[in-house]
N, C-alpha and C positions, 0 to 999 in steps of 0.2 A: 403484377405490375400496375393493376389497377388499383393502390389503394391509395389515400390522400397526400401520405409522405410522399409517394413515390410521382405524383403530378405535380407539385408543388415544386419540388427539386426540378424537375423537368421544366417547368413554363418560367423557374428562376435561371435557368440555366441558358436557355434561348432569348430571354429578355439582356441578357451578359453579352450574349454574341452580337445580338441586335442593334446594343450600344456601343460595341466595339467596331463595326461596320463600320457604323458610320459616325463615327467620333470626327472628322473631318467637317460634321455640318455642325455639330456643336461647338468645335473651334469656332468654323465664322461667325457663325451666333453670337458665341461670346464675346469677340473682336469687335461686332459693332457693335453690341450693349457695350461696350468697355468706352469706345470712342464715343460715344451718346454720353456718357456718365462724363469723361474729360471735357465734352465741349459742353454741358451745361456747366458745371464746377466753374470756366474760364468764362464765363458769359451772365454768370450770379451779379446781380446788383450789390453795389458796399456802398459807403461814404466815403470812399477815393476817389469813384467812377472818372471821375473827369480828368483826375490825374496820372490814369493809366490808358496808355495805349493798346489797344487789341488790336490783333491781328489771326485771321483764322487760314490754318493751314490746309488743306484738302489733300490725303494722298491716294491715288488710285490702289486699292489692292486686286488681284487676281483671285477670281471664284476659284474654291481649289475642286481638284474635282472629284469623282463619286463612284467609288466602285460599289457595285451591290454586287457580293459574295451569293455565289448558289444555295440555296436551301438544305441544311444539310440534318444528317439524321440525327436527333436528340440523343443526349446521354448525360444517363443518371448518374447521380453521385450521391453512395450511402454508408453511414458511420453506424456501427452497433459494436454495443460492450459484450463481451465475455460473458455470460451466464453461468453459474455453478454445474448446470445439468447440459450444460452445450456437447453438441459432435458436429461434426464437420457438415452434416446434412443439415441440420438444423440452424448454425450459424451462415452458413451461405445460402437456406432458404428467407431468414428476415434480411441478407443484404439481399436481398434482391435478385440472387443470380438462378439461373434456371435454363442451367448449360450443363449438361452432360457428360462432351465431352472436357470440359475444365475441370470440372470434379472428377472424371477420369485421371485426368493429368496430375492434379494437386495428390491424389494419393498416393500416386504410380514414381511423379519424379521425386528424384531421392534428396534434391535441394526444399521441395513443396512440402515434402512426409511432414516436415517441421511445424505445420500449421495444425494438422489434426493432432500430431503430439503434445505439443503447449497452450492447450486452451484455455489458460489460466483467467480467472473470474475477475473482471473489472478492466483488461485488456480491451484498446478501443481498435479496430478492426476498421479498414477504409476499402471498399470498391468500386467501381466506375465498370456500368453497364449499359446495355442500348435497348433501345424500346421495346426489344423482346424478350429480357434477361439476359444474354449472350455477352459473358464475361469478356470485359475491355483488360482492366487491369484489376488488381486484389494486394493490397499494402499491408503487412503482418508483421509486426515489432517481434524480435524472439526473445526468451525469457533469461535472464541472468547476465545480458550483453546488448551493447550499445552499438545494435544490426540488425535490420531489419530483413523479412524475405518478399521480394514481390514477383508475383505474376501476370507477364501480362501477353495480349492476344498480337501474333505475329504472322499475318497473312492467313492461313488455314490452322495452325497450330500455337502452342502455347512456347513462351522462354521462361523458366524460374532462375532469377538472380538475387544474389546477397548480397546487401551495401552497407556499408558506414553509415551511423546518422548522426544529424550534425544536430545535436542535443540542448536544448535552453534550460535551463533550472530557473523553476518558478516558485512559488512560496502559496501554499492553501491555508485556507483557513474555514476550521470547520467545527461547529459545535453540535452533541445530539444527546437521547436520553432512550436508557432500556428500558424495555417493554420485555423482551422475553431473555436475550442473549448479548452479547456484545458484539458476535457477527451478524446477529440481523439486525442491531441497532445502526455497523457501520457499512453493510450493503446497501441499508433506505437511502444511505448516504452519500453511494458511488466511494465508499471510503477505502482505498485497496488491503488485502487481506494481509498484505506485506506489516502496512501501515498499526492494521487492529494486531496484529500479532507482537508488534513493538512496542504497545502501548500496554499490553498485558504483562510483558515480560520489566518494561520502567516500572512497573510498579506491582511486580511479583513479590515484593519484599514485604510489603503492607496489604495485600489485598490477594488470598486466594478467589480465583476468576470464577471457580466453579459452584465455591462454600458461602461467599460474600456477597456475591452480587445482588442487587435485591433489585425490583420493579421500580423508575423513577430515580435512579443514578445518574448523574449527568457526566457529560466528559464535554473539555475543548481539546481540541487541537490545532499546531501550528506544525506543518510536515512541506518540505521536500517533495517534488515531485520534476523528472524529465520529459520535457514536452520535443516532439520531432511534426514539425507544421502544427501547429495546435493540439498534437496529438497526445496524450500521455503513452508512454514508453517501460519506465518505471520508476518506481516511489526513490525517496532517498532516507535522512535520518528524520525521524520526530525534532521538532528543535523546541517546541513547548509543548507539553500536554496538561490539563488540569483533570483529577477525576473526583467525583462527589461522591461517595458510597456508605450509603445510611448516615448522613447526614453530615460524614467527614469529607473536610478537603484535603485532597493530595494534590500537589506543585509538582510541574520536575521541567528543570530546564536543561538542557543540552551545552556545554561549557567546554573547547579545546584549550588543554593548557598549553605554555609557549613550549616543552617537549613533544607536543603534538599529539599526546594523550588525551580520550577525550571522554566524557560521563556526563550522567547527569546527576543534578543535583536540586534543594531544595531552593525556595526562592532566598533563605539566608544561607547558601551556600555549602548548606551539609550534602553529602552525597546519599545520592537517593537506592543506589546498587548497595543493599545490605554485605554484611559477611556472608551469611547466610537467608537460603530461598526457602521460604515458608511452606513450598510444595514443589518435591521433584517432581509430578506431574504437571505440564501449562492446565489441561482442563482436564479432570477427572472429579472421582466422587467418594468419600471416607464410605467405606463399606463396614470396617471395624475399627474402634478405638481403641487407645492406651487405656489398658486396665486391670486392675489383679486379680481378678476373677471375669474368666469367660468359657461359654461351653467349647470347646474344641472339637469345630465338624466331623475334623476326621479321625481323631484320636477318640471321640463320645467320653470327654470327664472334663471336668473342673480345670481351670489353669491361667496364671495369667498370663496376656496378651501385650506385653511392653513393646509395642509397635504401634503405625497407624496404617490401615490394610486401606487401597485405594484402587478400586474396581477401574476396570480400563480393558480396552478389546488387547488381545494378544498379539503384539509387534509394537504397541505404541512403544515411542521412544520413552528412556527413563535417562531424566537430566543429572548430575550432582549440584544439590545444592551450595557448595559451595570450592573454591581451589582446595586443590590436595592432591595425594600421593595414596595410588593404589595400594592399601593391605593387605589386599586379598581378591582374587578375580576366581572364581571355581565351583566345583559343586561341594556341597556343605550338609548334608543332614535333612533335616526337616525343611532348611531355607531353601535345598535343591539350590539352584542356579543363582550363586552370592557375590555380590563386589562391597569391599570394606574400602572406605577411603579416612585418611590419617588426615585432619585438617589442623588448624593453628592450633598453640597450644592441646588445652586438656581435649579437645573435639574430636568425635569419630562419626561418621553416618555408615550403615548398613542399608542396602539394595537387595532384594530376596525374591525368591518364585519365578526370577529370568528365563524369556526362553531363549534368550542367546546372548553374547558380547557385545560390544560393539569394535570394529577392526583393530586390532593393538593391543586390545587389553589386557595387561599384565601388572604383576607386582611391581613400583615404585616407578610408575608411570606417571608424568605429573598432568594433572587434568586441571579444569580450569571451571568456574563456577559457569551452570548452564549447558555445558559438554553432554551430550549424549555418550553413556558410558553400557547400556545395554535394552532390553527392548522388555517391557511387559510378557507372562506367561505365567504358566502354571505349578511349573516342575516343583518336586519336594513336595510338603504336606497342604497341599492344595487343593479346593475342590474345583477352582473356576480360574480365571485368570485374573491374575490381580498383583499388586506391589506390594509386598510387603517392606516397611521405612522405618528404621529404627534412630534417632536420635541421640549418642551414647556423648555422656561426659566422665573423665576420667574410666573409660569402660564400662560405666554404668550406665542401662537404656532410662531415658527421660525422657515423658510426654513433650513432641515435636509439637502441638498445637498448644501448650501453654508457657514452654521455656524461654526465659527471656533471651534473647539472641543476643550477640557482639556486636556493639556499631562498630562502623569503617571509619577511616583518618578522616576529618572534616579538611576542604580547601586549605591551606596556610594564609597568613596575614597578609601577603605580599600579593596572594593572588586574588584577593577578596575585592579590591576595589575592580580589577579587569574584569569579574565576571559580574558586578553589577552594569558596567557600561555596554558589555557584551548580551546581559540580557533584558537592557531598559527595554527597547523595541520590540520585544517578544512579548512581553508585558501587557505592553499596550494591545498588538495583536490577538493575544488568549481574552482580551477584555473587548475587542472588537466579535470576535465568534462567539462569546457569551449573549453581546445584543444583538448580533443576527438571530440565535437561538428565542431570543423572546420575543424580538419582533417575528419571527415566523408566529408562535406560540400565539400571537394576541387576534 
């Protein structure tokens, strides 16, 4: 309790009560500086003077009078975000609290449990404590809904209550550049992980996250975010993003049509959500390529490998990359654990080495591009855990990393002038976090 945050909040917080005391002596203060300022203003020399009458009013007012409130005990008040490596002991020791039995309570009541459960990273966290740590209240936004849980101190013991919050949507803007990753370039950032995960997937079409990225990439963004008292709550859509990656620009602006339909698209209006997704994994890594000669770990001969093998811990989810209709959901031979999806025209993709389904999955299923359709694993002729991704046209497997893929239907003409007026102001804002971005830089 003795560290600088924690004084500072304290001596700002008794200076608040101080002036709220006695707000009654800064009224009368003000009242006669206000009546000094009138009766000079009416008393100022012109070159009328002689042909105005003055007259000076005096009115008696009553001293109001002066309660001085008792001395009462300080309390702190402290905001910390969600860290990746947080627990419950950890996040209530930098708020400040160092109460026993409240951290008793919070894990024990079955309304509290909620906080150690959800302690999603970038989450801002509010408590109010007294001079000794001895939890007052603790404010906890919970994840996926727009309700918060608080705790707070009731004579001897604790109440945990859920409320409604009454939610503001505000507009960020934010620009940054990798160094290693694109979550730790959007953590330096306070950027939510909601936010970097949308931002990967707008522009999963053009840019594998894991294959592409290089050091010195830049991104802006313009996103959505719910604030409850100043707080953030949580993220909403990206409504502009710009990303730089090895020296390419990529646009995408966020566009509802009048069916209420909504995408993104390029800044001339093409839609930036491909046919098809360049990598049914978000982040992973090509362990083996498309090719017609490869030694075969487990089989030890020759053969080729018309897939692209993509290393990943075992459960990662595996997405389709594009809409379609289950082929095939089962086990299969060497592929072990196989999903065939049937997409437009001549198009098929293959999913292999599964170690399970994902819930439903069956033949002529219709799945939707980005769907988790089953989970990373090893099964069939495997040595490790990994994806195997086949890219088939007219039934014949085709290198996924160099086939030219299907564009999507661009806007129509009618609706091309709405979504320039809809995104002139976004425009300007991706060009306002750009020069934030440099002016930090310089």
């Amino acid at each position: 309790m003795n560290n600088p945050k924690s004084r500072i909040l304290a001596h700002s917080f008794q200076a608040i009560e101080r002036l709220r005391r006695h707000r009654w002596i800064a009224a009368g203060l003000g009242s006669a500086a206000l009546l000094g300022m009138m009766t000079a203003f009416a008393t100022a020399p012109s070159a009328d003077v002689d042909r105005v009458q003055l007259q000076t009013v005096l009115e008696q007012l009553a001293t109001p009078a002066i309660a001085v409130a008792d001395a009462e005990s300080p309390v702190y008040l402290h905001e910390e975000f969600v860290r990746r490596s947080d627990t419950i002991h950890s996040l209530t020791a930098r708020l400040g609290i160092s109460d026993q039995d409240a951290l008793a309570f919070i894990l024990k009541s079955e309304k509290a449990q909620a906080i150690s459960r959800q302690l999603r990273p970038g989450k801002a966290v509010t408590a109010k404590t007294g001079e000794h740590g001895e939890l007052l209240a603790l404010y906890f936004p919970l994840n996926g809904s727009d309700s918060m849980v608080s705790v707070e101190r009731r004579g001897n013991g604790f109440v945990a209550t859920e409320e409604a919050l009454r939610l503001e949507q505000q507009t960020v803007v934010k620009s940054g550049e990798i160094h290693s990753s694109l979550f730790g370039a959007t953590d330096a950032l306070n950027i939510p992980d909601a936010i970097a995960t949308q931002l990967a997937e707008i522009f999963a079409g053009d840019i594998d996250f894991y294959r592409d990225l290089r050091k010195g990439d830049k991104f802006s963004l313009v996103y959505e975010t719910f604030t409850h008292r100043g707080q953030p709550v949580r993220s909403g859509h990206i409504l502009a993003a710009e990303f730089i990656n090895d020296q390419t620009r990529y646009t995408a602006y966020w566009f509802q049509s009048e069916d209420g339909k909504g995408g993104y698209y390029t800044a001339d209006g093409k839609p930036l959500r491909k046919a098809f997704l360049r990598s049914p994994l978000e982040f992973s890594r090509v362990t083996s390529g498309f090719t017609t000669a490869r030694f075969h770990p487990v089989l030890q001969t020759w053969r080729a490998h018309k897939g692209v093998d993509y290393g990943a811990p075992t459960g990662t989810p595996v997405r389709t990359v594009a809409d379609g209709t289950v082929e095939f959901a089962g086990h299969q031979g060497g592929y072990g654990n196989l999903v065939i999806l049937k997409h437009q025209g001549v198009y098929s993709t293959a999913y292999g080495h599964l170690s399970g389904f994902a819930a439903g999955m069956r033949k002529g299923l219709r799945v939707h591009q980005g769907d988790t359709i089953g989970f990373v694993g090893q099964t069939g002729l495997a040595t490790g855990p990994h994806l195997h991704y086949e890219f088939r046209v007219n039934s014949q497997q085709v290198n996924p990393l160099a086939v030219k893929l299907p564009e999507s239907i661009p806007l129509e003409a009618t609706q091309i002038s709405r979504f320039r007026e809809s995104t002139g102001p976004l425009r300007a804002k991706l060009e306002l976090a750009k020069q934030i971005n440099l002016a930090m830089a310089k």
